[in-house]
C-alpha positions, 0 to 999 in steps of 0.5 A, a space after each residue: 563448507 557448504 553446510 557451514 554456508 547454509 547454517 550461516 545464512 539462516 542464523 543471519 537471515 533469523 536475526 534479521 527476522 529478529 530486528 523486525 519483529 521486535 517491535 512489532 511483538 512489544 506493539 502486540 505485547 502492550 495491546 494485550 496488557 490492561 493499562 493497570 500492568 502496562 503502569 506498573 511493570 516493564 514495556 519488555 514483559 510478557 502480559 500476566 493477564 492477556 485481554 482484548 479489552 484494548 482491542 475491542 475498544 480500540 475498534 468500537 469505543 475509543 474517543 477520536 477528537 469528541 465522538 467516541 465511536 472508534 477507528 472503525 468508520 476511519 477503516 471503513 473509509 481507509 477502504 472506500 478510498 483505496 480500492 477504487 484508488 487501487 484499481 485506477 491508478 494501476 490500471 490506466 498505469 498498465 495501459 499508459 506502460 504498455 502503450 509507451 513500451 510498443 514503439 519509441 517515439 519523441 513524442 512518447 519518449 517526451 511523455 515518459 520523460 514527463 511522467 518520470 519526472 512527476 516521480 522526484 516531485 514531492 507530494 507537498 509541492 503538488 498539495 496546492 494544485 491537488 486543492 485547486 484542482 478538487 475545489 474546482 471538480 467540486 470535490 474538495 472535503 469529500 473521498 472522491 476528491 482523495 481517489 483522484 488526488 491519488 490516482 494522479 499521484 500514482 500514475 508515474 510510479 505505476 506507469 514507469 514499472 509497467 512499462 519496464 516491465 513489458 519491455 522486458 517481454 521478448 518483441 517477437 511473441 508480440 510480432 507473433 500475436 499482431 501476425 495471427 491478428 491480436 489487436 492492442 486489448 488483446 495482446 495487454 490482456 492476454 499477453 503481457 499482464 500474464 507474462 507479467 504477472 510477478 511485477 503485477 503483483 509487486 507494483 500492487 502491493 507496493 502501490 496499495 501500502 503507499 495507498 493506506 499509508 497516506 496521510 498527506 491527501 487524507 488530513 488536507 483533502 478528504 472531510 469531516 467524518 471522510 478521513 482514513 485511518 492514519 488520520 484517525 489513528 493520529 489524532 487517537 495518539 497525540 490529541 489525548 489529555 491526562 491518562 494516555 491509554 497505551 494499550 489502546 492507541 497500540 491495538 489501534 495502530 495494529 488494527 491501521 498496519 493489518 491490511 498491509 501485513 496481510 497483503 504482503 503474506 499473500 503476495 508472498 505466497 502467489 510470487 513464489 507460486 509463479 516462480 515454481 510456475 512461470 508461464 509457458 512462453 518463458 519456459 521455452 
């Protein structure tokens, strides 16, 4: 019965598996095909001729808009925006959460009140005021203007799971670290972040996929020439006139969804490291 159990679970598990990597094997299928094959034959077979023609122009030659020169500046900028982005916004979200997790207050449950309530906002309702606040910095059409668009947007999601997360951390190991004198820095750094370490993880990875996945403040707030690659590969796909390349447009889109995917396997790798792991003061 148990083995019975088990074998279900898999063959379920695989056709889960299955519906996700449907379309994602047709996206690579049709990047591989010359755009002759991909006329004249079926979107479900196999490439007769597998080439990385599509791919390599997708990255170096593709026309967006006038300029022909690919998605790899748009990548580059995906990159100059996230990172900083990144780190910003997760770091000051793990110390607001820590500093809301210490003690409860009215003062700090009003702020935490106030912060989860930027969660139920729409990012269109803030698109204004992000605007203005840009335009008045001076930093309106250029990346810095994007990083601070997202850092404090990213602020309540960041800070509301960091600060659920050390609440979870037993209070009398941090009592034990304030009595053999720890101060504030010492406890977040040495204590909490790596007792945390998992939703370290999954609020990175999930806060870095809505990071390059932006489209919103990239199209409004970000320049010519300063935009990220959702954008670029937006106009790659729907601002082509007479043959549409497919091809193309499908190695494009992979190229935009590799970082994601190689985030994910990693943090995949290192949560289960940390469960077969976990960290000394949780196995006692």
């Amino acid at each position: 019965m148990t083995r019975g159990l088990h074998v279900c679970r898999h063959l379920v598990l695989g056709l889960i598996a299955c519906g996700f990597l449907f379309p994602i094997s047709l996206v690579i299928s049709t990047s591989l095909k010359p755009l002759a094959e991909i006329d004249s034959g079926s979107i479900f077979s196999l490439p007769h001729a597998p080439t990385l023609a599509a791919w390599h122009k997708a990255w170096t030659t593709a026309c967006i808009g006038l300029e022909c020169h690919g998605i790899a500046p748009a990548f580059a900028n995906s990159i100059i925006i996230v990172i900083p982005s990144l780190l910003l916004s997760v770091g000051i979200g793990a110390i607001a959460g820590y500093a809301l997790s210490l003690r409860a207050s009215a003062y700090g449950d009003f702020l935490f009140s106030a912060l989860l309530f930027g969660l139920f906002i729409p990012a269109q309702v803030t698109l204004f005021p992000m605007i203005h606040l840009t335009s008045r910095l001076g930093l309106f059409g250029t990346i810095p203007g994007v990083v601070l668009a997202h850092v404090i947007w990213g602020l309540p999601f960041v800070t509301l799971m960091m600060r659920n997360t050390f609440l979870s951390v037993p209070r009398n190991i941090v009592q034990s670290a304030r009595v053999d004198g720890a101060g504030f820095v010492t406890i977040f750094w040495r204590l909490m972040i790596p007792m945390s370490w998992p939703m370290c993880i999954a609020t990175i990875v999930l806060q870095f996929t809505y990071l390059w996945n932006d489209f919103l403040f990239g199209l409004i707030i970000a320049g010519h020439g300063q935009q990220p690659v959702t954008v670029t590969l937006s106009i790659l796909a729907g601002a082509q006139y007479g043959l549409q390349e497919y091809n193309v447009n499908m190695a494009a889109a992979m190229i935009a969804a590799a970082p994601t995917i190689v985030i994910y396997l990693a943090s995949g790798r290192l949560f289960l490291r940390w469960l077969g792991n976990p960290p000394r003061e949780l196995q006692r």
